[in-house]
C-alpha positions as CSV (number, residue, x, y, z in Angstrom):
1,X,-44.1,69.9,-35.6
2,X,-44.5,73.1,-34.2
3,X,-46.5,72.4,-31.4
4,X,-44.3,69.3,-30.3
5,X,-41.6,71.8,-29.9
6,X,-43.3,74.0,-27.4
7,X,-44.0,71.2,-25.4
8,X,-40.3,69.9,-25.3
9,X,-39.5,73.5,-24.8
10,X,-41.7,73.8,-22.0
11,X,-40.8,70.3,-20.2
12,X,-37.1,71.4,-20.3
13,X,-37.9,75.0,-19.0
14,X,-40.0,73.5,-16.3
15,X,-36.7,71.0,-15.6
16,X,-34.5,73.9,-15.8
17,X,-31.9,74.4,-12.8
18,X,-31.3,77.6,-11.9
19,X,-27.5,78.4,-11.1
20,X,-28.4,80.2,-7.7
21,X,-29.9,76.6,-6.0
22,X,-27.5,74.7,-6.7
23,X,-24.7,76.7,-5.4
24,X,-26.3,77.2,-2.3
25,X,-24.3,75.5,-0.1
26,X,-27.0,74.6,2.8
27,X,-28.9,72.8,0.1
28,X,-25.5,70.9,-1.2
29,X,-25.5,69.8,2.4
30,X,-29.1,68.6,2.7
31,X,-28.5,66.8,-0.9
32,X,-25.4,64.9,0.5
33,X,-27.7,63.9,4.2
34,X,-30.5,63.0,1.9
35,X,-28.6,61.3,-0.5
36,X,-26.7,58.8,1.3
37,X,-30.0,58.1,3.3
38,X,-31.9,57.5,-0.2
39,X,-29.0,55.2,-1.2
40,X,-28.5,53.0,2.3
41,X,-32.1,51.7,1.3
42,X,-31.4,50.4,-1.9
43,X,-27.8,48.9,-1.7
44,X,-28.8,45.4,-0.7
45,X,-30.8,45.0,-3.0
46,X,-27.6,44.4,-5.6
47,X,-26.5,41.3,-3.7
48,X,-30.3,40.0,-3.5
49,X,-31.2,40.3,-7.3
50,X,-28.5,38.7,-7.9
51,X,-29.2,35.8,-5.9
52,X,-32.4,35.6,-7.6
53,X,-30.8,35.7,-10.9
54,X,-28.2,33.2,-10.3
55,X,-30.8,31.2,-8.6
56,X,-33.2,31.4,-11.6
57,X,-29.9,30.5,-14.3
58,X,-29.2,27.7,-12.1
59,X,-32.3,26.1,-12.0
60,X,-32.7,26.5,-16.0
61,X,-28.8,25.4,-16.9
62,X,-26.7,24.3,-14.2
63,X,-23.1,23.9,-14.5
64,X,-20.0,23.6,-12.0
65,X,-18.7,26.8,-13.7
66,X,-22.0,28.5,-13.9
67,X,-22.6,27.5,-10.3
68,X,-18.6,28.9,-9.2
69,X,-19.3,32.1,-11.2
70,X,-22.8,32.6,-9.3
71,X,-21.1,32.0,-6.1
72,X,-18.1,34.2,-7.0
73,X,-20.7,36.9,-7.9
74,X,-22.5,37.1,-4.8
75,X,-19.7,37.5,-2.3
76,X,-18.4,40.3,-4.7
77,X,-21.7,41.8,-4.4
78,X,-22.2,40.7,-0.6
79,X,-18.5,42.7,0.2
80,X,-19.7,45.5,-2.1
81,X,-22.3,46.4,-0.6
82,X,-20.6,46.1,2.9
83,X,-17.7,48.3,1.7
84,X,-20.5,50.6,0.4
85,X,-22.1,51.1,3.9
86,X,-18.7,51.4,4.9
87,X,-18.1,54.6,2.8
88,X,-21.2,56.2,3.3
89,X,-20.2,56.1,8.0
90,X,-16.9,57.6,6.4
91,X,-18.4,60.2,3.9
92,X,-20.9,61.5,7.5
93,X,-17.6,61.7,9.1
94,X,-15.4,63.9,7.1
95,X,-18.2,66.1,6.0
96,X,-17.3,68.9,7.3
97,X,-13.7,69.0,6.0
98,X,-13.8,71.6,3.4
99,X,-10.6,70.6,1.4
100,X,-12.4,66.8,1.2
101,X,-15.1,66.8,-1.8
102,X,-18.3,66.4,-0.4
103,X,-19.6,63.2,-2.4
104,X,-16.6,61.7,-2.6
105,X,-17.6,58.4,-0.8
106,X,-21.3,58.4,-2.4
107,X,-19.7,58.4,-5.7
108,X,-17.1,56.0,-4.8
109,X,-19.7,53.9,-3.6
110,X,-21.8,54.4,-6.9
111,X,-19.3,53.7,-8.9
112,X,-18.0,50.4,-7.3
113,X,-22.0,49.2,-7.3
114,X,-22.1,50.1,-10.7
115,X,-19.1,48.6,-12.3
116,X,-19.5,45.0,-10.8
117,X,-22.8,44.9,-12.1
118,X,-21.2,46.3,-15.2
119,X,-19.2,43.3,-15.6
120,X,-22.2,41.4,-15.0
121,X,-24.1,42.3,-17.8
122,X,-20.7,42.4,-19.8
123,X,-20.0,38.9,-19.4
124,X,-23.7,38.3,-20.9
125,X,-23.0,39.7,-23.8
126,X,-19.4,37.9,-24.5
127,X,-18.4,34.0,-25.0
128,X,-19.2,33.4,-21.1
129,X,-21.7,30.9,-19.0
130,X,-23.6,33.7,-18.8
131,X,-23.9,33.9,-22.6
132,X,-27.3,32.2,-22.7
133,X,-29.4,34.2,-20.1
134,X,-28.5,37.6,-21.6
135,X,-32.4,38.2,-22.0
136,X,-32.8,37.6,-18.8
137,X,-29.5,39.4,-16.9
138,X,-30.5,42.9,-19.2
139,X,-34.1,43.1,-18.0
140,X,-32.8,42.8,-14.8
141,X,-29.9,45.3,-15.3
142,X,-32.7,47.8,-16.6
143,X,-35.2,47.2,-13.8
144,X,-32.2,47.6,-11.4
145,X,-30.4,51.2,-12.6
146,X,-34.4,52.3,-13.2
147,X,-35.4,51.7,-9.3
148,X,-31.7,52.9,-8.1
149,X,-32.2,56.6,-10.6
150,X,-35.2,57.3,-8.5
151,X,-32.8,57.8,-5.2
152,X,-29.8,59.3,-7.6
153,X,-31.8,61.1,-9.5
154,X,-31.5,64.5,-6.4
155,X,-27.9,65.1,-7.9
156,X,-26.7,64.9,-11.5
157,X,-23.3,64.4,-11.2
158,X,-24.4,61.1,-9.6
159,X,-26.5,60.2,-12.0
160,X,-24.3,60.9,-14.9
161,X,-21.8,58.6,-13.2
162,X,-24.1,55.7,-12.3
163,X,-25.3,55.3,-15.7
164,X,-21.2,55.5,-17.3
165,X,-20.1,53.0,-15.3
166,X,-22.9,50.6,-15.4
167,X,-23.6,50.7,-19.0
168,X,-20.5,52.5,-20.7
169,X,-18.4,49.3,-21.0
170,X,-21.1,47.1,-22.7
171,X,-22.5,50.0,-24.9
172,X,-19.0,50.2,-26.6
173,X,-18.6,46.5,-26.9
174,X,-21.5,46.7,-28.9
175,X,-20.9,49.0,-30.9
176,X,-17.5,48.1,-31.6
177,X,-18.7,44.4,-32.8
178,X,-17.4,42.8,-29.9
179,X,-20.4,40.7,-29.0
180,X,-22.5,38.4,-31.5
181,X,-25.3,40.3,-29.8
182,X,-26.7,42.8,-32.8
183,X,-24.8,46.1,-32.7
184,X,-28.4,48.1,-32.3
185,X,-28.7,46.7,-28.8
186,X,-25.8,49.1,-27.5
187,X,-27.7,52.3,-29.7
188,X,-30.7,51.4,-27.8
189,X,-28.6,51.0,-24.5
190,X,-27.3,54.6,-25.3
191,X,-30.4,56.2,-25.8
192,X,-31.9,54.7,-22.7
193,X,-29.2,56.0,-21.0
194,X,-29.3,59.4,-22.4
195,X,-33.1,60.0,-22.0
196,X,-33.3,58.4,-18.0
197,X,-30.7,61.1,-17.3
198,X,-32.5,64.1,-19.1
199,X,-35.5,62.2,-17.1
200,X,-34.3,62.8,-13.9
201,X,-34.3,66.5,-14.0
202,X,-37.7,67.5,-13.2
203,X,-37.7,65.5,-10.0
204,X,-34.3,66.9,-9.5
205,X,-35.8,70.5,-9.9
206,X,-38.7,69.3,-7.5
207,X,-36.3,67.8,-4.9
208,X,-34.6,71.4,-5.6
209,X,-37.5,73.7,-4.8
210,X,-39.0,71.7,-2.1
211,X,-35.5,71.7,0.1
212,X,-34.5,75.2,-1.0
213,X,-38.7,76.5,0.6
214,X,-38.2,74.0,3.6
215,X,-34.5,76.3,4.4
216,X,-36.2,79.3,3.6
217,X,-38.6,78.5,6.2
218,X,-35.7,77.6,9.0
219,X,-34.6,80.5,8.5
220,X,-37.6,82.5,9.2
221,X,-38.0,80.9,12.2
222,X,-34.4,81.7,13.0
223,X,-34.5,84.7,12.4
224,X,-37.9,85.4,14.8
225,X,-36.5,83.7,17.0
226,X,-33.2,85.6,17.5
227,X,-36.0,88.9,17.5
228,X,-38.1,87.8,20.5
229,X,-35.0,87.1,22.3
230,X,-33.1,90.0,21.6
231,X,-33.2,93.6,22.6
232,X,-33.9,95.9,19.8
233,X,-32.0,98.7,20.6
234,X,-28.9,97.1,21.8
235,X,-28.7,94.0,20.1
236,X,-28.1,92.2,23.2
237,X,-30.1,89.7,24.9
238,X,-33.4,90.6,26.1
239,X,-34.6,89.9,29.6
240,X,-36.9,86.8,28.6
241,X,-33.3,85.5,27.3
242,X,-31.9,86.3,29.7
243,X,-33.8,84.4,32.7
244,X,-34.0,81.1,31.0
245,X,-30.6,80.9,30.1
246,X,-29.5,81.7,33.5
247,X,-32.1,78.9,35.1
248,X,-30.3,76.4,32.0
249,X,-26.7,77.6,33.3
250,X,-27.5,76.4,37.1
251,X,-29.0,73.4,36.7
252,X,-25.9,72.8,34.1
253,X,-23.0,74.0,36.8
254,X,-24.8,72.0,39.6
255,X,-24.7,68.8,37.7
256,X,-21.5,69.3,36.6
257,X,-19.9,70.9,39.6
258,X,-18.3,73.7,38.1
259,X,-18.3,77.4,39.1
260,X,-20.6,79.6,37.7
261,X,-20.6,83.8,38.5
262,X,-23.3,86.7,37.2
263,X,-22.5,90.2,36.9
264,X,-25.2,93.1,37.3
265,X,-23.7,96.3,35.2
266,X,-25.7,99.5,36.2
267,X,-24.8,103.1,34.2
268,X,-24.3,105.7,36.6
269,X,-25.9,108.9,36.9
270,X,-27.6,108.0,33.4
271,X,-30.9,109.9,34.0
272,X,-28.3,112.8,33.9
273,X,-27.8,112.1,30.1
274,X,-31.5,111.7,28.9
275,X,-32.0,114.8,30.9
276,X,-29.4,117.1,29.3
277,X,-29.2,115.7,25.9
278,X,-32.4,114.3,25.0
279,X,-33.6,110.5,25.2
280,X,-31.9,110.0,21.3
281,X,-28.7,110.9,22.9
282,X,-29.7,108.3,26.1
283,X,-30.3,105.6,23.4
284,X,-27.3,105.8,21.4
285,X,-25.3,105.9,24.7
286,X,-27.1,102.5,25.5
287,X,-25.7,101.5,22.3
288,X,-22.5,102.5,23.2
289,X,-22.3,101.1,26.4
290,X,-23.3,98.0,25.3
291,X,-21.4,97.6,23.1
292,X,-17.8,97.9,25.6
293,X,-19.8,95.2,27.4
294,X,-20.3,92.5,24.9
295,X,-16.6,93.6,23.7
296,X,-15.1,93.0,27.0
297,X,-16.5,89.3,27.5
298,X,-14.6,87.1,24.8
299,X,-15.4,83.7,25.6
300,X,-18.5,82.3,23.5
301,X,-20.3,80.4,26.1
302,X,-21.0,83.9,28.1
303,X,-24.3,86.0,27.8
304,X,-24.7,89.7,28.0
305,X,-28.4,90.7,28.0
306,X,-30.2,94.1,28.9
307,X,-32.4,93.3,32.1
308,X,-33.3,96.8,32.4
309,X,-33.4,100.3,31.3
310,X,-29.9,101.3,31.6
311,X,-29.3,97.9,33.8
312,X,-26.9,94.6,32.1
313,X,-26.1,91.4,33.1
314,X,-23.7,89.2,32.1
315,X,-23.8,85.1,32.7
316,X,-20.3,83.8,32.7
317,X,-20.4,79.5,32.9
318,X,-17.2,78.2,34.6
319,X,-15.7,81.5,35.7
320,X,-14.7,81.6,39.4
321,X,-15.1,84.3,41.9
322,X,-11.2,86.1,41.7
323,X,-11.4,85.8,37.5
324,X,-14.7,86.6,37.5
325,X,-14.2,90.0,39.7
326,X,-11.3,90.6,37.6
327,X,-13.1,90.4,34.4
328,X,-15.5,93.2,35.8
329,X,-13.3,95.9,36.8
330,X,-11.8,95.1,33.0
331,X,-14.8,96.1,32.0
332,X,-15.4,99.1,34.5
333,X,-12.2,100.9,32.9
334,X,-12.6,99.7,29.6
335,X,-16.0,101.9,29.8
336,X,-14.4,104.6,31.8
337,X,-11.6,105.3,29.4
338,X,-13.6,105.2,26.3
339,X,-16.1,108.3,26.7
340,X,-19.1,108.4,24.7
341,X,-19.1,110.8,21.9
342,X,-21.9,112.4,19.7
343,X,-21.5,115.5,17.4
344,X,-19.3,118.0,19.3
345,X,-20.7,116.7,23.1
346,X,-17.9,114.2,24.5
347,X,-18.7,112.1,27.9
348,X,-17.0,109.9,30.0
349,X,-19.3,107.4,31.4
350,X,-19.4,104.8,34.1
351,X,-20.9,101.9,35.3
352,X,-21.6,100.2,39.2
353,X,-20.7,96.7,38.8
354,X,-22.2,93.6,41.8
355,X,-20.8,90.3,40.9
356,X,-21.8,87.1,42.6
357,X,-20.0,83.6,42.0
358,X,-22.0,80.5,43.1
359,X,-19.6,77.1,44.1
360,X,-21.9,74.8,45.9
361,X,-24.5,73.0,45.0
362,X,-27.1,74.7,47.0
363,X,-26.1,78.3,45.7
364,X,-26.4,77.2,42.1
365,X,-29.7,79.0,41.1
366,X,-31.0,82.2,39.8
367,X,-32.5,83.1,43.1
368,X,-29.2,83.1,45.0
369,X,-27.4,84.6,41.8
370,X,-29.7,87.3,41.2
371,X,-29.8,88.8,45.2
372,X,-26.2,88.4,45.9
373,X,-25.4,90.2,43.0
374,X,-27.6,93.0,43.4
375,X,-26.5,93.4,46.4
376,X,-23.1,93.2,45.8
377,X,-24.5,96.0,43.0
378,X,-25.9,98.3,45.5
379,X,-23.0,98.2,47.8
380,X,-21.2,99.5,44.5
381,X,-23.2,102.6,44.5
382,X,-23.5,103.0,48.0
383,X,-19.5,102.9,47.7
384,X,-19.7,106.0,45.2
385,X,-20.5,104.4,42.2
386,X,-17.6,103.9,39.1
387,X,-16.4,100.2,41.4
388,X,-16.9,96.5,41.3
389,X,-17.6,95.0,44.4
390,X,-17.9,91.0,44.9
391,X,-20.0,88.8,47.2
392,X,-17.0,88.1,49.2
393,X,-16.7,91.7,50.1
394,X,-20.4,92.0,51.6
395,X,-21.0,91.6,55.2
396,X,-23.5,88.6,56.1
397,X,-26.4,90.5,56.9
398,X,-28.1,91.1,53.7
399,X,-28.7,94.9,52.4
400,X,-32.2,96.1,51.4
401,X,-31.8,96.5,48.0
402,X,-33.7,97.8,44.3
403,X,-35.5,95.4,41.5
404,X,-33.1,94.2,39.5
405,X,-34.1,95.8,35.8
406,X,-35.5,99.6,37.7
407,X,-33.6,102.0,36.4
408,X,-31.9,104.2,38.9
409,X,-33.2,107.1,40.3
410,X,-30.3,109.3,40.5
């Protein structure tokens, strides 16, 4: 006795939930995708057993009523399951609305299955047509819910459900004496019921683990992903970022014929700083910098990356040039007036800002981007530094000019 109560103890700890998994909510979302998938397979198959039912019934016993009854049956079924795939386009659609349960339409849809084939096996058991295939309609009953709690079985709520609706209202008639079928028929119905749902929990626990690894794993790869493409000291966009979202930018705003302007953001005199206060002082005044710049740019379809030691950029998609030259000398003062502060040393910082704004078709690309706004960002030096100057304020000749990303000299 003792031994077959370690291994029932050890099935059920092996079927065990945990409480953690299934409140994870990117797993509740995968069961919902995976379980309207598992159940668009198997809803026809309610309106084709039946037909082979009624077909087989007919063939053995064929009465007008029997024959109406069938017929009745299978458009029931037929609209059923049409209302069911119905449910499940409606349950993809409001998915995402939080105050709407999530299952709400795969229940629905579960239940509605389940009762009309409840009825079904009901009237098999009661003074109907049906009366005399009983045998037959309950094997088929039990060979349907078995094949259809292999696809539930990834949710217990579900499951629970299913098995209520389909075989709750004939297990009480049964064991109420309602049917001249013998009243141990609905204890066995009940304990069939009660052991397929204690069944499904080890694949339910599989299904678990498997989806719960397979996010784990996304999220690695998220999460190295956003690390090769971001800088590690500023947490902005790294150069590698940088370049192929610019290239992805153009050929967007040149098929779509919309505006699209670049800013180059270069820290004056910052050698200055590494030089007086020591390169942890330089770094934490990257930090600081950047971070004015990514504060400055609201919109969530701009980029800021680092291109260079103490050089930014920013990429700024259907911007033209008068907003987009505002936006920079926004961001020049916003730096200016807020100094950069560390122990009792306070400094007021500044930055040299080129922007370029491409229009045409032809201009759209990085090339054409990148020189026009270094240029535009050494004429801002060449000015004095602490200034924004725009590509409509350089002359036509173009100026010799520094590698974008080389930190200045001075």
């Amino acid at each position: 006795m003792g031994r077959f109560k370690d291994i029932f103890n050890g099935w059920r700890a092996m079927a065990q939930i945990t409480i953690a998994s299934t409140q994870h909510p990117s797993l509740e979302q995968q069961r919902l995708h995976d379980l309207s998938n598992r159940i668009r397979s198997g809803v026809l198959f309610y309106p084709v057993v039946w037909a082979v039912i009624g077909a087989a019934m007919l063939v053995k016993h064929a009465t007008p009523t029997k024959l109406t009854l069938v017929i009745a049956i299978f458009i029931v079924e037929a609209f059923i399951t049409h209302l069911r795939f119905r449910l499940l386009e409606r349950g993809v659609e409001y998915a995402e609305f939080r105050q709407l349960r999530q299952f709400l339409f795969v229940d629905a849809g579960v239940a509605l299955s389940a009762l009309t084939w409840s009825s079904v096996l009901l009237s098999s058991l009661l003074n109907t047509p049906f009366e005399e295939h009983y045998s037959l309609i309950i094997t088929a009953t039990l060979a349907l819910s078995s094949g259809a709690l292999i696809n539930l079985s990834i949710r217990k709520e579900t499951v629970g459900l299913f098995l209520t609706a389909l075989y709750g209202p004939s297990i009480l008639t049964l064991l109420l004496g309602l049917s001249e079928q013998p009243n141990g028929l609905g204890l066995v119905l009940l304990v069939y019921c009660v052991a397929m749902y204690h069944l499904t929990r080890l694949p339910r626990r599989e299904y678990e683990r498997a989806v719960l690894s397979n996010l784990k794993l996304q999220d690695q790869a998220r999460q190295l992903t956003e690390l090769s493409n971001n800088d590690s000291l500023t947490g902005l966009r790294n150069r590698r970022y940088f370049e192929t979202t610019l290239k992805q930018e153009c050929n967007r705003a040149s098929r779509l014929e919309y505006p699209i302007s670049l800013l180059i953001i270069d820290i004056d005199h910052f050698k200055s700083v590494n030089d007086e206060y020591g390169h942890l002082a330089g770094d934490r005044c990257l930090k600081h910098v950047a971070m004015m710049i990514q504060s400055s740019l609201l919109r969530s379809q701009d980029t800021v990356a680092r291109i260079g030691g103490e050089e930014f950029a920013a990429i700024l998609p259907g911007m033209d040039a008068a907003a987009a030259c505002t936006l920079a000398e926004s961001l020049r003062k916003s730096v200016h007036d807020m100094p950069f502060r560390q122990e009792s040393m306070q400094r007021t910082m500044s930055v040299s800002i080129g922007c370029c704004t491409a229009t045409l078709p032809n201009e759209h690309s990085p090339e054409f981007l990148m020189k026009r706004a270094d240029q535009a960002l050494y004429a801002s030096k060449s000015r004095g530094r602490n200034c924004v100057t725009c590509d409509a304020d350089l002359p036509a000749a173009p100026h010799s000019h520094p590698t974008p990303g080389t930190p200045d000299a001075s």
